[in-house]
N, C-alpha and C positions, 0 to 999 in steps of 0.2 A: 180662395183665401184659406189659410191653412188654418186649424183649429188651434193651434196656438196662438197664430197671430190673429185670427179673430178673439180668442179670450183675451190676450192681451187688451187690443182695441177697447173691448169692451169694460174689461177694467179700467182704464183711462177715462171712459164718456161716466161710467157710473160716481167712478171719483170725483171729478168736475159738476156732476149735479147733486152730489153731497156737499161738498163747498161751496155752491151756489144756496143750496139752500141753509146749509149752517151759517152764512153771510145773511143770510135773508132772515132768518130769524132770531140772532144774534143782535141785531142793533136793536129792535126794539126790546128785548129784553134790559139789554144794558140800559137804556133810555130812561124807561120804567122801573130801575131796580129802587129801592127806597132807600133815602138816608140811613146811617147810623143813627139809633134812637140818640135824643141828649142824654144825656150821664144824668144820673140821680142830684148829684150835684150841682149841675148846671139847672135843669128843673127846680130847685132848691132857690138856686140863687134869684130867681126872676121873683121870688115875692122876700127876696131879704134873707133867707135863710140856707143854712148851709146843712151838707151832710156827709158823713163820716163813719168810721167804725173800726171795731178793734181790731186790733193786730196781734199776734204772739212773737215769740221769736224763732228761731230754728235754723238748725244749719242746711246749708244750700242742698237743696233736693230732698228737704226732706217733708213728706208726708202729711203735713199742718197746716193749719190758718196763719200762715207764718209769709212775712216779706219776701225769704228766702226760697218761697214756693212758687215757682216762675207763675203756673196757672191761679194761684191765688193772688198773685202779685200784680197779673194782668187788670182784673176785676179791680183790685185796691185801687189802681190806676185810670182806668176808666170811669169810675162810677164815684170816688171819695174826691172830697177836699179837705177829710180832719181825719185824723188818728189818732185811738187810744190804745194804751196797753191792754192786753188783756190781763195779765196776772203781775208782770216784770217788774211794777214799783211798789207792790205789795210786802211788806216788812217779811212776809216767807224767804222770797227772792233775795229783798236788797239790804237783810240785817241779819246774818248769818249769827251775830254775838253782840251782848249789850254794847262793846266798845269796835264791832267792826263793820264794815260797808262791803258790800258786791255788785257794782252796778254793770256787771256785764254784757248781760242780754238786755237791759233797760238801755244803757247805751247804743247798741246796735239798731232798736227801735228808731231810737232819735235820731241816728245818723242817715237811717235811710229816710224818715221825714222830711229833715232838712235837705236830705239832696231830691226830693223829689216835690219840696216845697209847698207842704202839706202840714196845714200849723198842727199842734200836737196838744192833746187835754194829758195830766197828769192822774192817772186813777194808781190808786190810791196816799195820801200822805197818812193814815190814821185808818184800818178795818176794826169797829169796835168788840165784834161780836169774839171773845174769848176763844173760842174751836178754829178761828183762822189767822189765831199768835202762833210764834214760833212759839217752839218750847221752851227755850230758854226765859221769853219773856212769860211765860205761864209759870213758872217756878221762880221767877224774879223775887230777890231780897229787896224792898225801898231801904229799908236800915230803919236809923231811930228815927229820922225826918223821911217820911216816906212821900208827903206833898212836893216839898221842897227837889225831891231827889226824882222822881216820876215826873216833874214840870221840864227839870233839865232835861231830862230822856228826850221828851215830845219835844220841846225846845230845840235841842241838838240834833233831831231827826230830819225836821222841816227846813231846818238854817242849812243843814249839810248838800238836801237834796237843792233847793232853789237854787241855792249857791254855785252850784255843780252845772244846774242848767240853763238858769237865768229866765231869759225871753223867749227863748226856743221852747217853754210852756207856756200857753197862753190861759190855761183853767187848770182849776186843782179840782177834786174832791177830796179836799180836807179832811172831809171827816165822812166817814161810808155808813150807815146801818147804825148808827144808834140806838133806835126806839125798839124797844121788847115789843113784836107785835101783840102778843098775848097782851099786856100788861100797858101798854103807851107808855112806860115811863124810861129811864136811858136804863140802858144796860148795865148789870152787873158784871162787875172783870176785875183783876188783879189790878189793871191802873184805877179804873175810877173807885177804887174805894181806897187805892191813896193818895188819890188828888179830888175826889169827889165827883161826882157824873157831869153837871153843867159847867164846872171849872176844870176837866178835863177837853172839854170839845171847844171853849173860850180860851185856854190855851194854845190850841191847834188854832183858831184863828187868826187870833191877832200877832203869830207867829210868823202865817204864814203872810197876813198884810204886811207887816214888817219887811220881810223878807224877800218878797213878789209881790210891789205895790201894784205894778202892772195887770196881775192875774185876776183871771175871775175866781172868786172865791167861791164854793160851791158844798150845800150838803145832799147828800146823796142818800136815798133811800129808795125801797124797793114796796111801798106802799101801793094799792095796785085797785083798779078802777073796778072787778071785779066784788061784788058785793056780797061778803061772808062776815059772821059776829068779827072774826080778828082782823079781818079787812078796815072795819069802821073803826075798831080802838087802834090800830097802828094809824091811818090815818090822825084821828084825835089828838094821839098823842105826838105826829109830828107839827102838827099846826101847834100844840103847846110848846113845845122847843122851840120854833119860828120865833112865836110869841116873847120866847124869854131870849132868844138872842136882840130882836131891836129893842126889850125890855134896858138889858145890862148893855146896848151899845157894840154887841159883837160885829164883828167885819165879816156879814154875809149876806154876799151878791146876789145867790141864786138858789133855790131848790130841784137838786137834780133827779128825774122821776124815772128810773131806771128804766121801765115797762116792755118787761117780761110780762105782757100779757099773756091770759091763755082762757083758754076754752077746753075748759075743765068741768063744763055742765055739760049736762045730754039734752039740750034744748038749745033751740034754732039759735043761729045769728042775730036773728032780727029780739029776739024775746032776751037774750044775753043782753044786748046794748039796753033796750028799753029798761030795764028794773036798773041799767049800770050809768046811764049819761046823767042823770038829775043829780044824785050825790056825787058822782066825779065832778062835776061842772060848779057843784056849790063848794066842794074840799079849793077849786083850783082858784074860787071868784075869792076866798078867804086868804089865801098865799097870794097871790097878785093885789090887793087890797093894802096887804102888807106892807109892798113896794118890792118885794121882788121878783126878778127874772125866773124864768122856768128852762129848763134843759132836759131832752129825752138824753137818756146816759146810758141805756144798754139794751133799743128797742129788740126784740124777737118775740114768735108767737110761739107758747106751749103748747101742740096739738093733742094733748095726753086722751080728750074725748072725742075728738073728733070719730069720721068712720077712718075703715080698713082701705077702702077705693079711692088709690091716688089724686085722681080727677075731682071726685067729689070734697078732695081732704085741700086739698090745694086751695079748691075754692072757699070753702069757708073759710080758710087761713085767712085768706086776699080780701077779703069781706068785713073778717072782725080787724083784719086792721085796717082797712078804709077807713072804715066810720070810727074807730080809736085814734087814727091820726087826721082824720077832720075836725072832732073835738079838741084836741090840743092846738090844732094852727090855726082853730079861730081867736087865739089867746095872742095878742102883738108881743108878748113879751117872751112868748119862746120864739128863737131863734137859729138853736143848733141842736140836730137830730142826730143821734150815733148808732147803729144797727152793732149789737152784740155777736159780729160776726157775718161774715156774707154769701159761707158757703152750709148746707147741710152738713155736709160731709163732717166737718172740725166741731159742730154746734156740740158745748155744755148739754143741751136738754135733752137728747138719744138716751145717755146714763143718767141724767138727773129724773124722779117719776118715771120711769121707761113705760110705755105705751103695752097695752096685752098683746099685740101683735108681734111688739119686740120690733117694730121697724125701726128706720131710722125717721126722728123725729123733721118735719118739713118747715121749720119756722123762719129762716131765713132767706132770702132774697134769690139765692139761686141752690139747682141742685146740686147731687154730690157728684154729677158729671161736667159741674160748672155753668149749666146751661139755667139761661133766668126763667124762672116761675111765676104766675099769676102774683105773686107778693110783690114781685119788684116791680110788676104793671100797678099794681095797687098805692105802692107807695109813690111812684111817679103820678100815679092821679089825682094824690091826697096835694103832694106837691103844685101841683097846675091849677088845682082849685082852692091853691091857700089865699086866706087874706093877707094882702100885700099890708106886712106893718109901720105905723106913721114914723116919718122918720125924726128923734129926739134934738 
């Protein structure tokens, strides 16, 4: 046999026993490959609740936590059943001038909700804190009747948006940040001091009941379970607000608890929650007491103190929100969780506090290669071992 045609041969019998055995260990692999995990929202759903998270806008390819980001879009779609704006219905965006409207990128949000049938929360009708007015309304004249003139503004802001969107919102945050944490009492700003603090936020209400009897009504603050002097007076001082809304009769369903956690001490996980669950747990037995609902509205973790070592930072991330959303889902009256974001990559908290390392902050669910992270096992566990709440 000639040395050609024996290598040939031989390259034939060795081909045929790589196919025999790529066949041979090929099925059991397939056999054994594992499910697709459930989606965070399906997880969700099995004890009553749902989950969600914010979206921006952006034009197609481009680079953001945006719809329009095929790979962040993927994620939005496997893992959500709610979406919020992230910035888009905020009076920056959509009130360019006291007498005009821009709802363009807040529209594009909505349209891709609806077509992907993904109900949608309204963030924000009303941002209180002064430094995130436009400028126009920061140099705002009321005139002689500045009550009267300041009520129409808020009046005609909330009439304009509902109106525009109807039922395609299903939750407002009404009113965002009120309470001076320093101080617990409502903010000082160009509107509330010509319409007054509590009659500034009682007009956004009952506006917006008027107007979306259907919606949940919602106040939003970013009051935080971590235990610091200004921690306990913002607290404080939104439980007195609560207070003076069923006081006067105000139309509000729910208090939304942003929780931007973080771990921002140099001591364990375990010693963080200890000094933190007794007073979080008595602020939350005081609002629910009340009779209302609770909603997480912008979960993420600040890792500002964690360590430098991936591995190690990841896990404590995954840890202090275990046990931060174990405590919340044993409360029946929360319902709907919303992650402030789902990739690293887009997260607010990199530039916000930036970390000594300067890395990129780890708080969200998956990393900045798209790939899920110990947080999103964390919060699909917080999910599977929620209390299933009784049904009203």
């Amino acid at each position: 046999m000639s040395q050609s045609r024996w290598s040939f041969t031989r390259r034939k019998a060795l081909a045929a026993a790589l196919s025999t055995a790529a066949t041979a260990c090929a099925a059991p692999l397939v056999s054994q490959r594992d499910p697709a995990p459930a989606s965070l929202h399906a997880l969700a759903r099995r004890s009553g609740r749902r989950f969600g998270s914010a979206v921006t806008w952006g034009a197609p390819g481009a680079d953001r936590g945006s719809f329009a980001n095929p790979a962040y879009a993927t994620i939005l779609e496997r893992e959500c059943g709610l979406l919020v704006p992230e910035n888009e219905l905020k009076w920056q965006w959509t009130r360019p001038s006291a007498t005009g409207f821009d709802f363009r990128q807040f529209d594009a949000i909505v349209d891709y909700a609806t077509a992907k049938n993904m109900p949608l929360r309204g963030h924000t009708l009303f941002w209180l804190p002064e430094k995130w007015y436009p400028q126009w309304l920061v140099r705002h004249d009321f005139g002689p009747q500045p009550a009267r003139s300041a009520q129409a503004m808020l009046t005609e802001h909330v009439r304009t948006v509902c109106r525009r969107y109807g039922t395609r919102i299903y939750s407002y945050d009404v009113v965002n940040e009120a309470v001076q944490p320093e101080t617990g009492r409502i903010r000082d700003t160009v509107v509330t001091r010509a319409l007054g603090g509590e009659r500034t936020l009682d007009v956004m209400f009952h506006a917006a009941k008027a107007e979306a009897p259907h919606a949940e009504l919602v106040y939003n603050d970013y009051m935080s379970w971590e235990l610091t002097g200004e921690d306990q007076t913002h607290m404080a001082g939104v439980l007195r607000l609560l207070e003076g809304f069923r006081k006067r009769g105000t139309p509000v369903d729910a208090l939304g608890i942003q929780s931007h956690i973080r771990l921002l001490k140099e001591l364990s996980v375990a010693a963080i929650i200890r000094e933190s669950e007794g007073p979080w747990r008595r602020f939350l037995d005081a609002v629910v007491a009340m009779g209302y609902k609770l909603v997480i509205t912008e979960f993420d973790v600040n890792d500002q103190k964690a360590p430098d070592d991936i591995a190690l930072r990841d896990r404590m991330v995954a840890d202090y929100a275990k046990a931060y959303l174990d405590v919340m889902l044993s409360y029946p009256q929360l319902r709907d969780v919303l992650a402030w974001g789902m990739v690293d990559r887009y997260s607010w908290l990199t530039d916000f506090d930036p970390r000594a390392d300067k890395s990129i902050k780890r708080g969200t669910p998956y990393d900045s290669q798209f790939q899920p992270k110990p947080l999103r096992e964390a919060i699909a566990a917080a999910f599977a071992g929620a209390t299933v709440p009784a049904k009203a």
